[in-house]
C-alpha positions in Angstrom: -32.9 -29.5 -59.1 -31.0 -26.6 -57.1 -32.6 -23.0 -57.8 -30.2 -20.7 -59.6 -28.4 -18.5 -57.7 -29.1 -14.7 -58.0 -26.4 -13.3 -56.5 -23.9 -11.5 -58.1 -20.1 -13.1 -58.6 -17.3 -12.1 -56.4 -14.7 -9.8 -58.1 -11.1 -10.5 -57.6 -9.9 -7.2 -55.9 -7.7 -5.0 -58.3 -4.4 -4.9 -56.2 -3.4 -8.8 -55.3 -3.0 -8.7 -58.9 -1.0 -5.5 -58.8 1.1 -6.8 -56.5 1.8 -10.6 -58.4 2.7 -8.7 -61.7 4.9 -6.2 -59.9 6.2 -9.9 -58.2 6.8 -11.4 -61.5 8.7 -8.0 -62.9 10.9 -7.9 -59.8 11.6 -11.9 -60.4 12.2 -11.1 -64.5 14.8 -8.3 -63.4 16.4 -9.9 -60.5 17.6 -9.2 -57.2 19.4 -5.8 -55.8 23.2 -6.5 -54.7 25.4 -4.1 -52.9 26.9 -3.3 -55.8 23.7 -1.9 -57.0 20.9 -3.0 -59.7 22.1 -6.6 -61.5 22.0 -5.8 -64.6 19.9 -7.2 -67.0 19.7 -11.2 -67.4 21.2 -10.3 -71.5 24.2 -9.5 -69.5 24.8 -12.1 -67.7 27.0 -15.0 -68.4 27.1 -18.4 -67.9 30.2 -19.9 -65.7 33.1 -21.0 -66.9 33.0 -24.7 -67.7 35.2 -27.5 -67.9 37.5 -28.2 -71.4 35.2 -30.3 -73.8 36.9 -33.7 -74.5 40.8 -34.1 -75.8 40.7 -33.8 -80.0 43.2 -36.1 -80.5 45.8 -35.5 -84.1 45.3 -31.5 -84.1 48.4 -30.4 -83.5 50.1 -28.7 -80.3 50.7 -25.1 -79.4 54.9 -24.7 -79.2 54.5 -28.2 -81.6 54.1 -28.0 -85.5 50.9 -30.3 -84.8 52.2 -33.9 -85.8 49.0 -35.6 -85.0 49.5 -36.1 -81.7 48.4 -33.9 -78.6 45.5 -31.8 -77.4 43.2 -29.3 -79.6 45.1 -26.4 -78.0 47.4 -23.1 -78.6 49.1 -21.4 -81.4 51.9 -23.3 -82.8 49.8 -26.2 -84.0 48.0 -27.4 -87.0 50.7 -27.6 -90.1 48.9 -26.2 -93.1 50.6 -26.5 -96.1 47.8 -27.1 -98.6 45.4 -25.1 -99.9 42.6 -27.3 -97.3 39.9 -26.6 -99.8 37.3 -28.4 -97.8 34.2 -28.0 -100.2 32.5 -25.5 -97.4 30.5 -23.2 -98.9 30.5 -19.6 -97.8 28.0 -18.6 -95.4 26.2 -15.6 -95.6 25.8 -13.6 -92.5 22.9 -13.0 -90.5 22.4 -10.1 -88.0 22.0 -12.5 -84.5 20.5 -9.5 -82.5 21.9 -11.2 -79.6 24.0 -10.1 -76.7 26.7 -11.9 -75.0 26.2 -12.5 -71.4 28.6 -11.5 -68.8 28.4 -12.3 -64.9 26.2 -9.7 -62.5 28.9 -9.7 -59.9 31.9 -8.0 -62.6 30.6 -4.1 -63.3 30.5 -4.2 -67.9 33.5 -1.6 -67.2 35.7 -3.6 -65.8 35.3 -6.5 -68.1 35.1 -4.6 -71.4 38.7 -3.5 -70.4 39.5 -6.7 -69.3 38.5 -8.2 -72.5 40.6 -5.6 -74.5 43.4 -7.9 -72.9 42.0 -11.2 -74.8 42.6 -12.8 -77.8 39.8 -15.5 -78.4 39.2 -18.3 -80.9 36.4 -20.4 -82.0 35.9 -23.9 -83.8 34.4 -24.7 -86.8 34.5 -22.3 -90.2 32.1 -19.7 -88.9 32.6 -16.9 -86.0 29.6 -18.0 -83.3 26.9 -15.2 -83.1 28.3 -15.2 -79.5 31.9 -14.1 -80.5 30.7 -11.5 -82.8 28.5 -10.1 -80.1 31.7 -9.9 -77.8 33.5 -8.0 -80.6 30.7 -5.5 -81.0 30.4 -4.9 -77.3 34.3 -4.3 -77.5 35.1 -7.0 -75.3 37.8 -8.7 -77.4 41.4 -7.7 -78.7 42.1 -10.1 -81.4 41.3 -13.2 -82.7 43.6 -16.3 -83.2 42.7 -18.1 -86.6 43.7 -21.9 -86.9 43.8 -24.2 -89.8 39.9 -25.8 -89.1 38.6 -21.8 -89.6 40.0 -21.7 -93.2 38.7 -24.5 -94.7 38.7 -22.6 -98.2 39.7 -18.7 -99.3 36.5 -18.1 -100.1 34.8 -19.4 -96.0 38.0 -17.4 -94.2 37.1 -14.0 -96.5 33.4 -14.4 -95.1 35.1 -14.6 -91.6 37.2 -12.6 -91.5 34.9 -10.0 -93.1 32.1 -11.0 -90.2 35.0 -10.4 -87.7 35.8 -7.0 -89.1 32.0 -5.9 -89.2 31.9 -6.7 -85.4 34.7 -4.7 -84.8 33.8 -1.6 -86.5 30.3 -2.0 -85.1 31.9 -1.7 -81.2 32.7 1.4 -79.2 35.9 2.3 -80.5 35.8 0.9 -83.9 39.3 0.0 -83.2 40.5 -2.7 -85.5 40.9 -6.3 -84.2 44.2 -8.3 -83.6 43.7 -10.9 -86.6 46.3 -13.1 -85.9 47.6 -16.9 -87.3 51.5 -18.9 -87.2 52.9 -18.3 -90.6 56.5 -19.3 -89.7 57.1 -21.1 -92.9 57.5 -24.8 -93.6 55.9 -27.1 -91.6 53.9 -24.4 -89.4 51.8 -22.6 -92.0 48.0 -21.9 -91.4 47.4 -20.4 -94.4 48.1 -22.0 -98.3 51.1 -19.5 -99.7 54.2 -18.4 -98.5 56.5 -18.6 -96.7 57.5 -21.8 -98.1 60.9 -22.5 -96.7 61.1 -23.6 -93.1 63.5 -22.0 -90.7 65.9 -24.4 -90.7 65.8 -24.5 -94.8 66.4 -20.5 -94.6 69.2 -20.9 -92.5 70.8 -23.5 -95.4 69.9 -20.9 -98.2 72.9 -20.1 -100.4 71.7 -16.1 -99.1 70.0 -16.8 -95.8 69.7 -13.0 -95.4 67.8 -12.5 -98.5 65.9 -15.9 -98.1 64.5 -14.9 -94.5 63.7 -11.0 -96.1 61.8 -13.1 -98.8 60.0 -15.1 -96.6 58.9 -12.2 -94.1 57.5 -10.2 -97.1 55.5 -13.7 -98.6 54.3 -13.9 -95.3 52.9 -10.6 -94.7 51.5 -11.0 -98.5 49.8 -14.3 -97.3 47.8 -13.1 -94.3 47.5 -9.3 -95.6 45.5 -11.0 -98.5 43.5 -13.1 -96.2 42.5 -9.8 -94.1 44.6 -10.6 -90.9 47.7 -8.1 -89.7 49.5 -10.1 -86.8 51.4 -13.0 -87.5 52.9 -15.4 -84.6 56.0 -15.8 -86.1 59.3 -15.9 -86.2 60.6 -18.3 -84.3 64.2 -17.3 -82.5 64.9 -20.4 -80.7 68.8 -21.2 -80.9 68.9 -25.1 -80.9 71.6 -26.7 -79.2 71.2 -29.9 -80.1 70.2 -31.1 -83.8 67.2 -33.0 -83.9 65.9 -31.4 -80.6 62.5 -30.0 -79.6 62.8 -26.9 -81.9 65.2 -28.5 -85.0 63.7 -32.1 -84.9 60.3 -29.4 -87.2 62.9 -27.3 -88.9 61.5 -23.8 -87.0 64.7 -22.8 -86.0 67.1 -20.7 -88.3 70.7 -22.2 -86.9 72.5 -23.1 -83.6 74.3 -19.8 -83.8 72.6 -17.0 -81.8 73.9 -14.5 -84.1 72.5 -16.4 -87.1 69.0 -16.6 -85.7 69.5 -12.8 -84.9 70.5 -11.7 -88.1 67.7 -14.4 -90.2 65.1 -13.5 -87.4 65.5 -9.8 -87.6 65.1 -10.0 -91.8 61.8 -12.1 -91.8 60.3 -9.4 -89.3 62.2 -6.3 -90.7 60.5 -7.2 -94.2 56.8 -8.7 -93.1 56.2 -5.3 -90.6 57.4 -3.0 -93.9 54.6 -4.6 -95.3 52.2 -3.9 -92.6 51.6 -7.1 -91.2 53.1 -7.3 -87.2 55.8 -9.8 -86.1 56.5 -12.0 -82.9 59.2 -12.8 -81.9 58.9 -16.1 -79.8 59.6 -18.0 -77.5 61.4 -15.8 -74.8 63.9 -16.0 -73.4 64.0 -19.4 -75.5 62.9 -23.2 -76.1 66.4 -23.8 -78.0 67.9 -25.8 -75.3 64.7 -28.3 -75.2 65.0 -32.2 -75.6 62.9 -34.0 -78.3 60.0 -34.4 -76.2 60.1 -31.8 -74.3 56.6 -29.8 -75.5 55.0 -27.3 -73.3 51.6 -27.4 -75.2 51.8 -31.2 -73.1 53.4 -31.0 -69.8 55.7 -29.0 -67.8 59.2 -28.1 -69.2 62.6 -27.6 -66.9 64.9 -25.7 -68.7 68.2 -25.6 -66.5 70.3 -23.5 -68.5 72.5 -21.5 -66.7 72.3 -17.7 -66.5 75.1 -17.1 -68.3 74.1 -19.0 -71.5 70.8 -18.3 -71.3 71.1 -14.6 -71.6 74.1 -15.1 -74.4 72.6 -17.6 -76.3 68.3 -17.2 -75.8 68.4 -13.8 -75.5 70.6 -12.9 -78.3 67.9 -13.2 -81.0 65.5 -11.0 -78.9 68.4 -8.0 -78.7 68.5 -7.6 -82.2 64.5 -8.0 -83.2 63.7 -5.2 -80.2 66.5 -3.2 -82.0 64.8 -3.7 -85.2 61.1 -2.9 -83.8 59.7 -6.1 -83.3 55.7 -5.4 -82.3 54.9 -8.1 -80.4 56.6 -10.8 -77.7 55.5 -14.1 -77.0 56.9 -15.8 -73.7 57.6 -19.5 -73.3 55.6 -21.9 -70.9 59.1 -23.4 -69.5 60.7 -22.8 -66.4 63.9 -21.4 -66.2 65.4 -22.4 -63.0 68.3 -19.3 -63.7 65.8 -16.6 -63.6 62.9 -18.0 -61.4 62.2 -22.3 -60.2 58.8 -22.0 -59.5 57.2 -20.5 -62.6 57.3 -20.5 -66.5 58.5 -17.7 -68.0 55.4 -16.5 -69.0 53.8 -16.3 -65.5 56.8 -14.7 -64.2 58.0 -11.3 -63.2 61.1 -12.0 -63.0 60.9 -12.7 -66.8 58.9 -10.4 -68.2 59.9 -7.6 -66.0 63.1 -7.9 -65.1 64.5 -9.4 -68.1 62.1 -8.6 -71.3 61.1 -4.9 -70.1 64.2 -3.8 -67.9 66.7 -5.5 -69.5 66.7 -5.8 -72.9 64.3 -2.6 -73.1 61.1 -4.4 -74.9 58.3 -1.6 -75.0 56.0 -3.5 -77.4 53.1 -6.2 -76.9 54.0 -9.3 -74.5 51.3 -12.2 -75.5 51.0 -15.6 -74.1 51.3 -18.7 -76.0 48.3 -20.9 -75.0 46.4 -20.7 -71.9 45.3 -23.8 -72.1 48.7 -25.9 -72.7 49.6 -28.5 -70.6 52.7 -26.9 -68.8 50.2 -24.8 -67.3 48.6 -27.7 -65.1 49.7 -26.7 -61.8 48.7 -23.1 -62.0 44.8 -23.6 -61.8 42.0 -22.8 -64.4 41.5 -20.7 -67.3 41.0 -17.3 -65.0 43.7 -18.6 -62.6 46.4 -18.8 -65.2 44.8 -15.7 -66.8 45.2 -13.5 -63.9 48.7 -15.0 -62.9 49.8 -14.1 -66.3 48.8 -10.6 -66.0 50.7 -10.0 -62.9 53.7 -11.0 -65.1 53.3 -8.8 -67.2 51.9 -10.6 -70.1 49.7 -7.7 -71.8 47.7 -10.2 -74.1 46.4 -13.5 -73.0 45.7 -16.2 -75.8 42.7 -18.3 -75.6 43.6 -20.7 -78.5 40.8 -23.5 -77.1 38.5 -23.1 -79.8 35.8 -22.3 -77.2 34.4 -18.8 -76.5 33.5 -19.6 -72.3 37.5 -19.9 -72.6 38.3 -16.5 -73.3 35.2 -15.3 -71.6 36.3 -16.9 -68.3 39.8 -15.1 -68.4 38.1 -11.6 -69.3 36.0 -12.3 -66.2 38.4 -13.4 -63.7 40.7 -10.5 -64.9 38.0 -7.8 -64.3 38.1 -9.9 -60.9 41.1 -9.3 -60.2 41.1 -5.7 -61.2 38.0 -4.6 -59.0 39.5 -6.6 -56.0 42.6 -4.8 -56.3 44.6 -8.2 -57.0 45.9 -6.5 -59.7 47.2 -3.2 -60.1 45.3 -0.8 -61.8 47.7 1.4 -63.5 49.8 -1.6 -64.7 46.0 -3.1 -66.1 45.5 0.4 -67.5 49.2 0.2 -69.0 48.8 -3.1 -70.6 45.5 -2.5 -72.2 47.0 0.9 -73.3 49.8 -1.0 -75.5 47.3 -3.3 -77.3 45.6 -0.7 -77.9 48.4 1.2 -79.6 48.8 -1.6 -81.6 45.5 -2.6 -82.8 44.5 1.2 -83.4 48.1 1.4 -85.5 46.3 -0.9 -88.5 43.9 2.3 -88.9 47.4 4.4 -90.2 48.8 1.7 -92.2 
């Protein structure tokens, strides 16, 4: 048999392995851009990905949800029961997680970007990941549908998670908490208002009626925890049984009905502390049966002269009477501008919303994600398009956080590029704020 060896074993020399760990810290950190240090992989963010699959029978966003359409934006879901589901309440748990963000946006940039965004979520709890976007004060609001409020009792633990986040953040501001509480066939939440538009505008006292149903309103959501609601409606139908009368959300074919019935429902819901949009500017009145935005592009050809004394009537009087917030339509209006809906347009917002009729309050999108919007790109396409507007809030009514994370990140694109303009970014964000900082007074 071989004779043992006496000599002594090699050692491995001390700094080949000083140089592999520093290898594997420099590989755990990442790589140096021009930009500077990436910062830490618990920052970073996965990409934007594709919409999941079509939900089929959950309503539609400028739709009361009928069953038919997409699992998309704000005017859907009809909730007229109490939806007691048998959920039970969750208690929450600290996640100790932190929502990524991409290396290439600097965390300034998209925390003020994401003080532009009003996300959603599925299901009857708020993901660890959207509570960790709150707390890192990346989020204005939140939009709260019908499948979040299975039961009083789940949306009070949500809504209290929500608030946690909120005061947990940077500025402690208060969140947007918004739903659609129009009344009749659009109602999120069990409770009032009970009466549709249409029934308010057939009251024996529409006045008092639409005063009555502003104030149930504001009782409904103010009891659930949640100060913005996406209502009222101050379409003018011109046709019965259209778009807008065929679900009973608009008050009357008369302009100056809807004004005076409009400007009562939010008159009496802001006295009571609850915020009020007025929608859809300059107007979906003049819209055929089956002509829904949340679906597919809508041509509105009506000409300037009636747009501006019929649509735009309503929106004199609710500015007059303070309204807080504006939501702009997904149609085109050929009169004002043929390429794009009013809601990515200048022309709209600017000229005719802020210059003309004087609006100083919050512009808000309806649905990001609505089918009108097919031409115009991808979630941070849309989202930066409707910025240039003028649109102040963007609403990411998908039910999926990488939605609202992909338009906080393409805006904070756009911002470093220059794309958009920094003092109107600054502007915008500076009017939500405003708003979501007034719930601390009231």
């Amino acid at each position: 048999m071989p004779r043992p060896s006496h000599r002594r074993p090699r050692r491995t020399p001390r700094r080949p392995v000083r140089f592999a760990l520093l290898a594997l810290l420099l590989a755990a950190v990442g790589p140096a851009t021009a930009l500077g240090p990436v910062a830490p992989l618990a920052l970073q963010a996965p990409p934007d990905r594709a919409a999941g699959p079509v939900d089929p029978g959950t309503g539609t966003g400028t739709g009361p949800g009928t069953g038919a359409g997409t699992r998309t934006t704000t005017d859907s879901d009809t909730a007229t029961g109490a939806g007691a589901v048998g959920a039970n309440p969750v208690t929450p748990t600290p996640t100790g997680r932190t929502t990524t963000v991409p290396t290439t946006v600097p965390a300034a940039s998209l925390r003020l970007a994401g003080r532009r965004i009003v996300y959603s979520y599925p299901g009857d709890t708020p993901p660890p990941e959207l509570l960790d976007t709150i707390r890192a004060g990346r989020a204005a609001g939140v939009i709260l549908f019908k499948e979040n409020a299975p039961s009083p009792e789940q949306l009070r633990v949500a809504v209290e998670l929500l608030k946690t986040a909120a005061q947990e953040s940077p500025s402690g501001a208060p969140l947007l908490l918004m739903t659609d509480q129009e009344g009749g066939k659009v109602r999120r939440l069990p409770g009032a208002p009970v009466h549709s538009a249409r029934q308010t505008g057939a009251a024996a006292d529409p006045a008092g009626d639409a005063a009555r149903s502003g104030a149930g309103a504001a009782g409904t959501l103010a009891d659930a925890g949640l100060n913005v609601n996406l209502a009222p409606v101050l379409d003018v139908f011109d046709a019965p049984d259209n778009f807008i009368d065929h679900f009973e959300r608009s008050y009357s074919g008369k302009p100056e009905v809807v004004a005076e019935l409009g400007t009562a429902f939010l008159a009496a819901q802001q006295q009571s502390g609850v915020a009020a949009t007025a929608k859809h500017f300059p107007g979906l009145g003049a819209a055929a049966r089956e002509e829904n935005t949340d679906e597919r592009p809508v041509v509105l050809p009506v000409p300037l002269d009636e747009l501006r004394a019929r649509g735009e009537e309503p929106y004199r009087a609710a500015i007059a009477a303070g309204v807080r917030l504006v939501m702009a339509s997904w149609a085109v209006y050929p009169a004002l501008d043929a390429d794009r809906p009013a809601g990515l347009s200048s022309a709209v917002v600017q000229g005719e919303l802020r210059r003309r009729l004087g609006f100083r309050g919050v512009t808000v999108t309806d649905a990001l994600e609505a089918g009108a919007l097919s031409a115009f790109g991808d979630t941070g396409d849309r989202a930066v398009a409707a910025a240039g507007a003028g649109m102040d809030l963007l609403l990411c009514s998908a039910r999926d956080i990488q939605q609202g994370d992909a338009a906080a990140e393409a805006l904070a694109a756009a911002l470093d590029s220059g794309r958009l303009d920094a003092g109107e970014f600054r502007s915008a964000v500076g009017r939500v704020d405003s708003l979501r900082t007034s719930f601390n007074r009231s």
